[in-house]
MIKE-224987 format. One record per residue: residue number from 1; residue in one letter; y, z, x of N, C-alpha, C in turn. Coordinates in pm, whole numbers, padded with zeros to 5 digits, always signed. Each point is the difference from the previous one (the first is absolute). Layout:
BEGIN
<NUM; 'a'; <Y; Z; X>; <Y; Z; X>; <Y; Z; X>>
...
***
This chain:
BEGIN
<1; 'x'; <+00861; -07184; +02549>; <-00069; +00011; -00129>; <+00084; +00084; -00095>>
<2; 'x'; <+00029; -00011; -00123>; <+00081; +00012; -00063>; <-00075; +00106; -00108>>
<3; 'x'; <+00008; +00100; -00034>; <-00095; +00083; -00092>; <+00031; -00034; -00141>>
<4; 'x'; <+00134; +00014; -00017>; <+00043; -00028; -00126>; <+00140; -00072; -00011>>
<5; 'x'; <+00050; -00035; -00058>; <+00120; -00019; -00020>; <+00132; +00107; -00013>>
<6; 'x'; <-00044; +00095; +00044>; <+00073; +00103; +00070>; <+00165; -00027; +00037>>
<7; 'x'; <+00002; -00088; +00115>; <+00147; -00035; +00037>; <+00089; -00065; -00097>>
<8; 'x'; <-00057; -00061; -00078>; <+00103; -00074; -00138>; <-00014; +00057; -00107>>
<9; 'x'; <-00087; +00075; +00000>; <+00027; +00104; -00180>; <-00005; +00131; +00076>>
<10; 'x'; <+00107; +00109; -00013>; <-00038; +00118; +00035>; <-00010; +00090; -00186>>
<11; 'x'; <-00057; -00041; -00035>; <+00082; +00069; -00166>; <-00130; -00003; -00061>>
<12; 'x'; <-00090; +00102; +00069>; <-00134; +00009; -00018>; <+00026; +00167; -00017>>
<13; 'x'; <-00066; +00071; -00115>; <-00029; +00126; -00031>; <-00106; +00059; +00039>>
<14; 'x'; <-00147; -00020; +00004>; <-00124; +00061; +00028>; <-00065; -00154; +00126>>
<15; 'x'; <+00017; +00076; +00114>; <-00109; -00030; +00084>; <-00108; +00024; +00041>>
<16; 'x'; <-00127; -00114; -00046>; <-00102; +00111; +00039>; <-00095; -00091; +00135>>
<17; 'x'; <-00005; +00093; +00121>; <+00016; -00070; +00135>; <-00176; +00050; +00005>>
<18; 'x'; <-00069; -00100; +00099>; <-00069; +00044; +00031>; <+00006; +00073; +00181>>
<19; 'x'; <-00042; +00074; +00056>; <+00044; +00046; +00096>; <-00107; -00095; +00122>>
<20; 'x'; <-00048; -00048; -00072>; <-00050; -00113; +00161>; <+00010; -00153; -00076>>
<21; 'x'; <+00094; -00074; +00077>; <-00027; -00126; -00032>; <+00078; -00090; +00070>>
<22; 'x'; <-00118; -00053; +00085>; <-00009; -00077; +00071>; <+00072; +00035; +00118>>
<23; 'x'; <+00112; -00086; +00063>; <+00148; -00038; +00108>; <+00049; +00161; +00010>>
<24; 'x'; <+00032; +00078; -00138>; <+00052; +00114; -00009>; <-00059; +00062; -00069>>
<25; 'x'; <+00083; +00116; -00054>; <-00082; +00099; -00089>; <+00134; +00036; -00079>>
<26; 'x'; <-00055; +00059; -00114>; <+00064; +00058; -00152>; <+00080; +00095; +00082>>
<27; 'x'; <-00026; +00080; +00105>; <+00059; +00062; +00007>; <+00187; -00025; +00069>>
<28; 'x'; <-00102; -00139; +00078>; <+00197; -00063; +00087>; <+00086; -00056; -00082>>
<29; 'x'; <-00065; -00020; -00115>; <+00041; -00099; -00096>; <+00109; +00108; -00079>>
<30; 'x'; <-00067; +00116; -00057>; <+00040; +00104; -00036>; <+00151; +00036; +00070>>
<31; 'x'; <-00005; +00013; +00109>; <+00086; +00028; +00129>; <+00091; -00059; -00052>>
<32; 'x'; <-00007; -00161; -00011>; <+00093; -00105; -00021>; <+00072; +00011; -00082>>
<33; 'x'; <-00072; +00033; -00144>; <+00066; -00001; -00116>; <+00093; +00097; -00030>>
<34; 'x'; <-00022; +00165; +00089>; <+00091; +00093; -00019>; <+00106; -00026; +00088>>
<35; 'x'; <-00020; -00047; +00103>; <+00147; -00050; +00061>; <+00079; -00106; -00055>>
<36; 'x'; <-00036; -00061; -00090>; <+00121; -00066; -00083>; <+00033; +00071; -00139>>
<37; 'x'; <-00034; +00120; +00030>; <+00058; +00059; -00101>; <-00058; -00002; -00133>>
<38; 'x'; <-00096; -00025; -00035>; <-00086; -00003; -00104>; <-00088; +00197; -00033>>
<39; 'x'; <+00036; -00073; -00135>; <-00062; +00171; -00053>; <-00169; -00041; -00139>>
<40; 'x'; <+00000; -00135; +00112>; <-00134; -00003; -00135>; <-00077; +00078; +00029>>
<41; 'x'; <-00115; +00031; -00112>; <-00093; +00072; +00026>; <-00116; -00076; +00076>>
<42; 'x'; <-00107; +00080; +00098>; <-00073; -00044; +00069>; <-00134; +00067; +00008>>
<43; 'x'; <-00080; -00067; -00037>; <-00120; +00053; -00007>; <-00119; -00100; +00107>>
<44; 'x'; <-00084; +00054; +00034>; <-00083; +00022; +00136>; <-00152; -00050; -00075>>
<45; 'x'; <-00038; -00138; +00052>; <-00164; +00024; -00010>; <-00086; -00035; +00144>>
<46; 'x'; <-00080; +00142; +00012>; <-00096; +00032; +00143>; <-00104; -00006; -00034>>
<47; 'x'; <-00092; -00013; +00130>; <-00128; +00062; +00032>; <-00001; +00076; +00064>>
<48; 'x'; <+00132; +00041; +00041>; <+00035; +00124; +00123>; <+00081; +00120; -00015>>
<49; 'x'; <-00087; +00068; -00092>; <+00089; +00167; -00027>; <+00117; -00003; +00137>>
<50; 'x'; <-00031; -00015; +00091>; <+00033; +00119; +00094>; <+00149; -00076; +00072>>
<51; 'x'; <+00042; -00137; -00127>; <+00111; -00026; +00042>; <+00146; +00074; -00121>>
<52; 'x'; <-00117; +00076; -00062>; <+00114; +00010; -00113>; <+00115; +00082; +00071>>
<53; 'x'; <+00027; +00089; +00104>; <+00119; +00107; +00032>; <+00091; -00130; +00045>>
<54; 'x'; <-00037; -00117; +00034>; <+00125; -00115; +00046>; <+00050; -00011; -00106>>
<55; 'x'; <-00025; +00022; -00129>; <+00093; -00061; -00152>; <+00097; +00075; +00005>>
<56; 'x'; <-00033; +00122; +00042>; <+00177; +00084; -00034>; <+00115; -00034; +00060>>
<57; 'x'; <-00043; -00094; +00126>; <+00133; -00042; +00069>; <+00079; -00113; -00095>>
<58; 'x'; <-00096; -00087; -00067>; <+00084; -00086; -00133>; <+00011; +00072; -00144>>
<59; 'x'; <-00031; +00096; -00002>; <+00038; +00039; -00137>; <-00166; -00041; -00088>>
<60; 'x'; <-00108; -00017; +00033>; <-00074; -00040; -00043>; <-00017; +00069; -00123>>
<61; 'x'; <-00023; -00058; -00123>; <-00072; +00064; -00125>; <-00088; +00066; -00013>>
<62; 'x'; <-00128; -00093; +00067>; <-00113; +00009; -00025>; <-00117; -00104; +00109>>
<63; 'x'; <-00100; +00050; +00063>; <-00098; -00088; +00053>; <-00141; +00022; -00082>>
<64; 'x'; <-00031; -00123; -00064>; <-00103; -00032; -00104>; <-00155; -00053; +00129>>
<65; 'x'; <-00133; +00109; +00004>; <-00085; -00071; +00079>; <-00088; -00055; -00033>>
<66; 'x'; <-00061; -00106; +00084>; <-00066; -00142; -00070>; <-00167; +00090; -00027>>
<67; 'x'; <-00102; -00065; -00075>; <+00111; -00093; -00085>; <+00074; +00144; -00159>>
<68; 'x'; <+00109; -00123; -00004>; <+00085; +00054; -00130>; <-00018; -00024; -00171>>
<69; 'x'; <-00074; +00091; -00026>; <+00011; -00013; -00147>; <+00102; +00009; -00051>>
<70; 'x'; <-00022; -00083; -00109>; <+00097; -00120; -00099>; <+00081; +00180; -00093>>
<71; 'x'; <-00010; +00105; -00035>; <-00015; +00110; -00040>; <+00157; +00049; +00071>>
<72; 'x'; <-00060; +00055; +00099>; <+00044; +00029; +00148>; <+00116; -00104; +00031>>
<73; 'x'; <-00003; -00106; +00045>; <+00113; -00062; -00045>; <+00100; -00026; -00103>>
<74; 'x'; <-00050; +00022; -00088>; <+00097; +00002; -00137>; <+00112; +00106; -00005>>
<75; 'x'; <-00084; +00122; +00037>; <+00021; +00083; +00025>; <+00120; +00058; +00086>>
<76; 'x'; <-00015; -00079; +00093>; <+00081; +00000; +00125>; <+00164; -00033; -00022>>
<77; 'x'; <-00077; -00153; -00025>; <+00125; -00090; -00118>; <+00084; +00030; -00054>>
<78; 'x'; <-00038; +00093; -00144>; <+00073; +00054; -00063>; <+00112; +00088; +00003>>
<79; 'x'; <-00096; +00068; +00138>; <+00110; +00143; +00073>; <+00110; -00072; +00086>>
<80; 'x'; <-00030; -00116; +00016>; <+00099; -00061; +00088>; <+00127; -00079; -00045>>
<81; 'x'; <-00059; -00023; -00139>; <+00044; -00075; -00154>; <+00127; +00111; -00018>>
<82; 'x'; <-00071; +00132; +00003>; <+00116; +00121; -00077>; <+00076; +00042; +00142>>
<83; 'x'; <-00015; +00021; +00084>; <+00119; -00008; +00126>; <+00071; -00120; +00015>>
<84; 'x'; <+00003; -00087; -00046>; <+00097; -00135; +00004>; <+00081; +00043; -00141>>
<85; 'x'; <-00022; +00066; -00101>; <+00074; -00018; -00130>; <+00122; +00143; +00075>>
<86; 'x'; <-00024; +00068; +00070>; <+00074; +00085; +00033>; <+00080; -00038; +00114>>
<87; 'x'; <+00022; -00145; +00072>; <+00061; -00026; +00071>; <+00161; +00001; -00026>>
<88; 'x'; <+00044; -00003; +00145>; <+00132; -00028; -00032>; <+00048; -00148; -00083>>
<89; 'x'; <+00132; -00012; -00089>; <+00012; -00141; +00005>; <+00008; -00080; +00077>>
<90; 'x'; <-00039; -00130; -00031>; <-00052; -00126; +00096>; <+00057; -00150; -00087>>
<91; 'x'; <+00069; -00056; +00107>; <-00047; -00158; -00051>; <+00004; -00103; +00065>>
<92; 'x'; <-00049; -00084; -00044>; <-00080; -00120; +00087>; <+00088; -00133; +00055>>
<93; 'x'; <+00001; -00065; +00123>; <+00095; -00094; -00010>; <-00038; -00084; +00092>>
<94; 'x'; <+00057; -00106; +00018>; <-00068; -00121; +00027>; <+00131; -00056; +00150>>
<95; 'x'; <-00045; +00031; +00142>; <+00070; -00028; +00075>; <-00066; -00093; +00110>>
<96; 'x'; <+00103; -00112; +00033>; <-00093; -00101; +00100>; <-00130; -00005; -00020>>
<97; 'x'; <-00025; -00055; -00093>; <-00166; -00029; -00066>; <-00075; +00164; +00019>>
<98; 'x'; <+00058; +00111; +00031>; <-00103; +00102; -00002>; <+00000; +00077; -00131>>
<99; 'x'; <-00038; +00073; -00069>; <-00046; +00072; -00072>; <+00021; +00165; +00049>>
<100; 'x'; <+00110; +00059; +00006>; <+00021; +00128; -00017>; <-00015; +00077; -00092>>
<101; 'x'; <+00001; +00121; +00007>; <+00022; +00127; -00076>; <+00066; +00093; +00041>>
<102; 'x'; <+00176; +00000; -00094>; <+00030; +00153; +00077>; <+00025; +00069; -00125>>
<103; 'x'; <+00027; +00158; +00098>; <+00005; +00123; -00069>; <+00133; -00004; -00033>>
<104; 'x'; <+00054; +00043; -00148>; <+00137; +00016; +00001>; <+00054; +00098; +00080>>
<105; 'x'; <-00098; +00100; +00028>; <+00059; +00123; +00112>; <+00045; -00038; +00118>>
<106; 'x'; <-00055; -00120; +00059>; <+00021; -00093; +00103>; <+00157; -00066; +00031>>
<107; 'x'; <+00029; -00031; -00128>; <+00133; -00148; -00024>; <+00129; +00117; +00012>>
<108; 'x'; <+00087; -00041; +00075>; <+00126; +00118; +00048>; <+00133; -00131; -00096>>
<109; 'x'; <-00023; -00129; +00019>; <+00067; -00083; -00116>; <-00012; -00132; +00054>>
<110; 'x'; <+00077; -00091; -00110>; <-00026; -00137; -00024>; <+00117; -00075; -00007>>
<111; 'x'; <+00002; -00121; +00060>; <+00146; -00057; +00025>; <-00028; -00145; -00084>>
<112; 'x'; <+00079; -00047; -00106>; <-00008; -00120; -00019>; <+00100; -00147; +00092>>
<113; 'x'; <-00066; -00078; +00010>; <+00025; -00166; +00070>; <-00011; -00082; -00088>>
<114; 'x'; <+00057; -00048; -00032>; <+00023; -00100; -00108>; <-00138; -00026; -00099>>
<115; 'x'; <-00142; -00053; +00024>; <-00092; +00010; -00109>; <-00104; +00037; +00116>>
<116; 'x'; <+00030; +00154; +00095>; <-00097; +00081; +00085>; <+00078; +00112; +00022>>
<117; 'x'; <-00117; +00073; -00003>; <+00027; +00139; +00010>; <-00092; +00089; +00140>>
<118; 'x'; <+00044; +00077; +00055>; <-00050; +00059; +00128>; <-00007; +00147; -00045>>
<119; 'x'; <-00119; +00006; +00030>; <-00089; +00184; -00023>; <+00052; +00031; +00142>>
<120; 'x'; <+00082; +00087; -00029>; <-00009; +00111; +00116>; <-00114; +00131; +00003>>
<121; 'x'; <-00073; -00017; +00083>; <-00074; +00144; -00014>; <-00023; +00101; +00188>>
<122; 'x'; <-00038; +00108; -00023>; <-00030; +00030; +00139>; <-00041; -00070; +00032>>
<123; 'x'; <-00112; -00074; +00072>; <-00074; -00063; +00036>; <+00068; -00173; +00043>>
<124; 'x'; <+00075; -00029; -00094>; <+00064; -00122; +00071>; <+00071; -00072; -00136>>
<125; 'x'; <-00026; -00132; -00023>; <+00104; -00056; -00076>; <-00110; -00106; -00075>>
<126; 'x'; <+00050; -00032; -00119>; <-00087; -00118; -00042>; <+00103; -00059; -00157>>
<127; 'x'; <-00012; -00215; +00085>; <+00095; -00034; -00068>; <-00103; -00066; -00107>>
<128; 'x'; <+00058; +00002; -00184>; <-00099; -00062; -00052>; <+00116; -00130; -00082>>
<129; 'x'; <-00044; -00088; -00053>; <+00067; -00046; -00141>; <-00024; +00099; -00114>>
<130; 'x'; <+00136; +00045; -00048>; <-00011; +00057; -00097>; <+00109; +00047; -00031>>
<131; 'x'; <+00010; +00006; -00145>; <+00146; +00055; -00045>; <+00008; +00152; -00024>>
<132; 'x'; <+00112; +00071; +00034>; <+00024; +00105; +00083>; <+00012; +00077; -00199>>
<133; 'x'; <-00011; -00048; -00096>; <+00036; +00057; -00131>; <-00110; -00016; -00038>>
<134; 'x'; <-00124; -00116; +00012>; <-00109; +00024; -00022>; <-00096; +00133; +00067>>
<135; 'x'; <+00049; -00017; +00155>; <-00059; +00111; +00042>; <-00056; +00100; -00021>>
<136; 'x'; <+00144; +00088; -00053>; <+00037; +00087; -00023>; <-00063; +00047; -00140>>
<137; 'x'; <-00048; -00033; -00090>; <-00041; -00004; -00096>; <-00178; +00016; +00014>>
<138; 'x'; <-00027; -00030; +00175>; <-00151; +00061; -00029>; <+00005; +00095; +00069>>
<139; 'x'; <+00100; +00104; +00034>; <+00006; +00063; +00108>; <+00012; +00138; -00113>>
<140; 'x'; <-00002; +00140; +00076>; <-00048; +00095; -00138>; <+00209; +00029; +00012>>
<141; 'x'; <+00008; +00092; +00000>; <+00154; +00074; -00069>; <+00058; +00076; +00087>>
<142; 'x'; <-00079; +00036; +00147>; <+00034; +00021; +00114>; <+00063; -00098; +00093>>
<143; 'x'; <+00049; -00116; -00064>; <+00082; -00137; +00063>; <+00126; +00013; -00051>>
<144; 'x'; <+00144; -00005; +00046>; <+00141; +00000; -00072>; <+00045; -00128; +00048>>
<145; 'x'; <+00088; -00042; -00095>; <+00042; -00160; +00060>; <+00204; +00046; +00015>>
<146; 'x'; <-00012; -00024; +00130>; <+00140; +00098; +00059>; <+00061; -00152; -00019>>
<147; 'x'; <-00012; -00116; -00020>; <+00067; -00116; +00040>; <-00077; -00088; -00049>>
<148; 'x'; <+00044; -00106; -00049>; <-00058; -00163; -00057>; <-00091; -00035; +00096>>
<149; 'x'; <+00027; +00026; +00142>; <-00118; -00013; +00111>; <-00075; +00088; +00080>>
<150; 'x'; <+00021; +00137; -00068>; <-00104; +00099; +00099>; <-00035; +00074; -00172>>
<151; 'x'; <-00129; +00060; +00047>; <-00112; +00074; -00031>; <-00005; +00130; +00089>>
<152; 'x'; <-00005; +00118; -00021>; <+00023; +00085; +00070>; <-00121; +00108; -00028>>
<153; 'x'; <-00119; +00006; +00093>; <-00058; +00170; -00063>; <+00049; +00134; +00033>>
<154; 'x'; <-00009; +00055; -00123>; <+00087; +00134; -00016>; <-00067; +00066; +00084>>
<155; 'x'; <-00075; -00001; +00055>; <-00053; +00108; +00098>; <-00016; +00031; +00117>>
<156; 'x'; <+00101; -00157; +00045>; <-00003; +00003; +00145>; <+00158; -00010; +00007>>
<157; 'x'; <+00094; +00040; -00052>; <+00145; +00044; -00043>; <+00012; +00103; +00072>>
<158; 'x'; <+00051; -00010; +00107>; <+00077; +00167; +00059>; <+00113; -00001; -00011>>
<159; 'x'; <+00094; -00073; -00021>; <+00176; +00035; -00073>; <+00030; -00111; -00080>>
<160; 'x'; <+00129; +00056; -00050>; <+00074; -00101; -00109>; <+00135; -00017; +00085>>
<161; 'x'; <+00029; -00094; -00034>; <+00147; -00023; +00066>; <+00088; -00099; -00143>>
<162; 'x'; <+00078; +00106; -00026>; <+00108; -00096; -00098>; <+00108; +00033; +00028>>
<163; 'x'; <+00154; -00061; -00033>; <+00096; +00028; -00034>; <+00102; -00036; -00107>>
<164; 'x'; <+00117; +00037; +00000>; <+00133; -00018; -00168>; <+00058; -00008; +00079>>
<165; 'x'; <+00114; -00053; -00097>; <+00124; -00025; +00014>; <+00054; +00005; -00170>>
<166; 'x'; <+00077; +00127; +00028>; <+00103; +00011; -00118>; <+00121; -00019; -00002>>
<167; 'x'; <+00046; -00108; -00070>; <+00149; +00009; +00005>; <+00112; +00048; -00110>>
<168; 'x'; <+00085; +00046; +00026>; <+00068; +00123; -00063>; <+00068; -00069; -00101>>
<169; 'x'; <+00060; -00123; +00027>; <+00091; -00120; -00114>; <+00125; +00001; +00042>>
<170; 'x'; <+00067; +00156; +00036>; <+00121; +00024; +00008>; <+00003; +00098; +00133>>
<171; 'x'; <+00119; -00042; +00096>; <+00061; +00114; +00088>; <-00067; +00134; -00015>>
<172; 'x'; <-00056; +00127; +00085>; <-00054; +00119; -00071>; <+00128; +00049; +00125>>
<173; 'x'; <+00043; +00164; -00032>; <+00030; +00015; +00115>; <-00077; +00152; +00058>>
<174; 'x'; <+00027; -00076; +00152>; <-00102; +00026; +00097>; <+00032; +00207; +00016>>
<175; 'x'; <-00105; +00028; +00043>; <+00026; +00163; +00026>; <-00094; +00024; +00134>>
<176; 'x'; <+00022; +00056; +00132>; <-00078; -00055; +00112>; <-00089; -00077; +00003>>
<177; 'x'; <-00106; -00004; -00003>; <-00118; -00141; +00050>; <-00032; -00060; -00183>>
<178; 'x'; <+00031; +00081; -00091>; <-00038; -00092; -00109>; <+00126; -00035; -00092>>
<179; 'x'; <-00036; -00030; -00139>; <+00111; -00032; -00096>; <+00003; +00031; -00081>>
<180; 'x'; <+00082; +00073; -00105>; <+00000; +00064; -00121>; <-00075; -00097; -00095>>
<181; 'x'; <-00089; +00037; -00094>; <-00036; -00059; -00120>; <+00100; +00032; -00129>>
<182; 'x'; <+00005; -00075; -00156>; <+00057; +00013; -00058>; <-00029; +00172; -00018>>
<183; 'x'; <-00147; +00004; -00003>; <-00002; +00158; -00026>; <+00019; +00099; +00089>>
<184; 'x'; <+00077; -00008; +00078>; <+00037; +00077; +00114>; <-00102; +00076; +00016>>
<185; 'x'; <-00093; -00083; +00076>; <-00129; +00040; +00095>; <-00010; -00029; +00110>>
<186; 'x'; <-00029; +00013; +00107>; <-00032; -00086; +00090>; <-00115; -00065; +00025>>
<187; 'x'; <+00023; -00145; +00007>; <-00061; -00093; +00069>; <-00119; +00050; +00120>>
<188; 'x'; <-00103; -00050; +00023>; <-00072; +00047; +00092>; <-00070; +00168; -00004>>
<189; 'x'; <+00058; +00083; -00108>; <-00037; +00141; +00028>; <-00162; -00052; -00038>>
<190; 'x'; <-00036; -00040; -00102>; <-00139; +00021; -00017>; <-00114; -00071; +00064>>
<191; 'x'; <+00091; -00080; +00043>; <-00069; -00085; +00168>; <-00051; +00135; +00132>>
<192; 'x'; <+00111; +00063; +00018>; <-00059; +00120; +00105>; <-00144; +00035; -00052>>
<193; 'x'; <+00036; +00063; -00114>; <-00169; +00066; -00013>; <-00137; -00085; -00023>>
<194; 'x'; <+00068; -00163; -00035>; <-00119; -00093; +00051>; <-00037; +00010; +00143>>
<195; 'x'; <+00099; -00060; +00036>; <-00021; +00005; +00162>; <-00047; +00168; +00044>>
<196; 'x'; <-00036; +00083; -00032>; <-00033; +00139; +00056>; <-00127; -00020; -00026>>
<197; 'x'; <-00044; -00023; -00115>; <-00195; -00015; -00071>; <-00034; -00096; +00103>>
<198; 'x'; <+00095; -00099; +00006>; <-00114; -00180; +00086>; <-00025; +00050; +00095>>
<199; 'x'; <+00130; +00065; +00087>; <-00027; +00077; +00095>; <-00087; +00091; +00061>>
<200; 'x'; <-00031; +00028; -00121>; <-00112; +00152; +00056>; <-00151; -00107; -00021>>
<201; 'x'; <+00005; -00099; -00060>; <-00125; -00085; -00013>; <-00006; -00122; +00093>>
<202; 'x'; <+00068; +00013; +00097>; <-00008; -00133; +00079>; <+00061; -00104; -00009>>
<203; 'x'; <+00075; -00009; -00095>; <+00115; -00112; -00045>; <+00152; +00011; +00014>>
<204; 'x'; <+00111; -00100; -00059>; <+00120; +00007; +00094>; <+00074; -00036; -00129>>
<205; 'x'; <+00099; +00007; -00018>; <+00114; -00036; -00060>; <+00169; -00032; +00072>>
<206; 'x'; <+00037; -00131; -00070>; <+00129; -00039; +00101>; <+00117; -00013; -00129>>
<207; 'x'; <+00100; +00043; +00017>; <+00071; -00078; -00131>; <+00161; +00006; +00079>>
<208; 'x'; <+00109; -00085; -00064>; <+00111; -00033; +00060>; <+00104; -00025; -00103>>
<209; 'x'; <+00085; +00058; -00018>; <+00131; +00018; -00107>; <+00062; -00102; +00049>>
<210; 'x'; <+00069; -00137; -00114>; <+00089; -00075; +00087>; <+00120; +00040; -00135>>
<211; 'x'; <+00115; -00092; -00010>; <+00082; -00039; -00104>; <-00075; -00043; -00108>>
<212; 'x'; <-00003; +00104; -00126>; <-00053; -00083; -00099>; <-00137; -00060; -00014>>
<213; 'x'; <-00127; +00068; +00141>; <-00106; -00051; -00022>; <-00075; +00146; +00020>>
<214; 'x'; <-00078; -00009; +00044>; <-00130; +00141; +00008>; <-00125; -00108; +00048>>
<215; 'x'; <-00052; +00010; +00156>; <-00117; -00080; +00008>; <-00105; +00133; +00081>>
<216; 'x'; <-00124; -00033; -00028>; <-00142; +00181; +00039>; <-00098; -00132; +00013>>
<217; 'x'; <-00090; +00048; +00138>; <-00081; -00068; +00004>; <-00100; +00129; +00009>>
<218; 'x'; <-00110; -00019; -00019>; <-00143; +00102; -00031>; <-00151; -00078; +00107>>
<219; 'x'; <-00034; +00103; +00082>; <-00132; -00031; +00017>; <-00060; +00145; -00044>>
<220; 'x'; <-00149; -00059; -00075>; <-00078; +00101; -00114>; <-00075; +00011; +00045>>
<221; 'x'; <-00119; +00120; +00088>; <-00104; -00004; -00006>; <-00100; -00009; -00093>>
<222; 'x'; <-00120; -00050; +00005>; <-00044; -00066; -00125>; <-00097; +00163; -00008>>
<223; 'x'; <-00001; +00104; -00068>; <-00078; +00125; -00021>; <-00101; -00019; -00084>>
<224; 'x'; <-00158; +00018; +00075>; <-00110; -00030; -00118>; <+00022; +00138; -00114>>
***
């Protein structure tokens, strides 16, 4: 018996369960819905005070007892209305005929496939049709687009990794491990005291003097 359409739309905000019905109860149902990761709100209608201490294990809102004035419910509603406007961002998407909802706090990034794109999130993976520039455009400003095909959230970034390559144009000549600049400086000095900071933060620096080139590769810890 099927209560609701539950398994193909999860992208439901206010549930309001009754705690006996029928096969199961509001409350297994409840169960269900927080293990896929859902943060709707959930509200409770009893004839049985004495089940309300089970709501705290789902996060329950509220248990409304029968019967429920129209008042009293509104009521309820509303408060449940203003804890959803304070949610994290969210958006909605449409995978193998189901009906999701994720949290952008969720999405770690996004890979484009020619006209599909794949949500990476904790929780697992989900491929949709969709263009990876449209995407991005409903997503809030906590998304960076590192590449024509990835989407990246800034907040699940623990290093940077880049590198250069400078080349000199002309012969420099060499003075132990580096090479004179026109301004008779050396090459690499202000690299040490990079590499000393990354260092003390968990990160690395590599760089290599050839003829006429200068190549530094960098991994950055990403510091909130």
């Amino acid at each position: 018996m099927r209560l609701f359409a539950y398994e193909d739309d999860k992208a439901y905000d206010i549930l309001l369960l009754d705690v006996e019905m029928g096969e199961t109860s509001g409350l297994q149902l409840a169960r269900r819905v927080r293990e896929h990761g859902s943060r709707a709100e959930i509200l409770f209608v009893t004839s049985h005070f004495e089940f309300a201490g089970e709501g705290y294990e789902v996060d329950a809102l509220h248990y409304l007892v029968k019967p429920v004035e129209e008042g009293k419910l509104m009521e309820v509603l509303s408060k449940a209305a203003g804890r959803l406007l304070t949610e994290p961002p969210s958006i909605v998407i449409t995978c193998e005929g189901e009906t999701v909802k994720l949290y952008e706090q969720d999405i770690r990034y996004m890979e484009s496939f020619g006209h599909y794109i794949v949500i990476h999130t904790g929780d697992g993976s989900y491929k949709i049709k969709e263009n990876i520039s449209a995407f991005a455009e409903k997503l809030s400003d906590a998304f960076f687009r590192t590449h024509r095909s990835y989407l990246v959230s800034l907040q699940h970034i623990m290093m940077l990794y880049f590198s250069m390559l400078n080349t000199a144009g002309k012969k420099q000549k060499k003075e132990g491990s580096f090479f004179l600049s026109r301004k008779e400086g050396m090459h690499g000095f202000g690299l040490r005291r990079v590499e000393h900071i990354l260092m003390e933060h968990g990160g690395w620096c590599k760089y290599n003097s050839e003829d006429g080139a200068f190549t530094s590769e960098f991994l950055v810890p990403a510091l909130e």
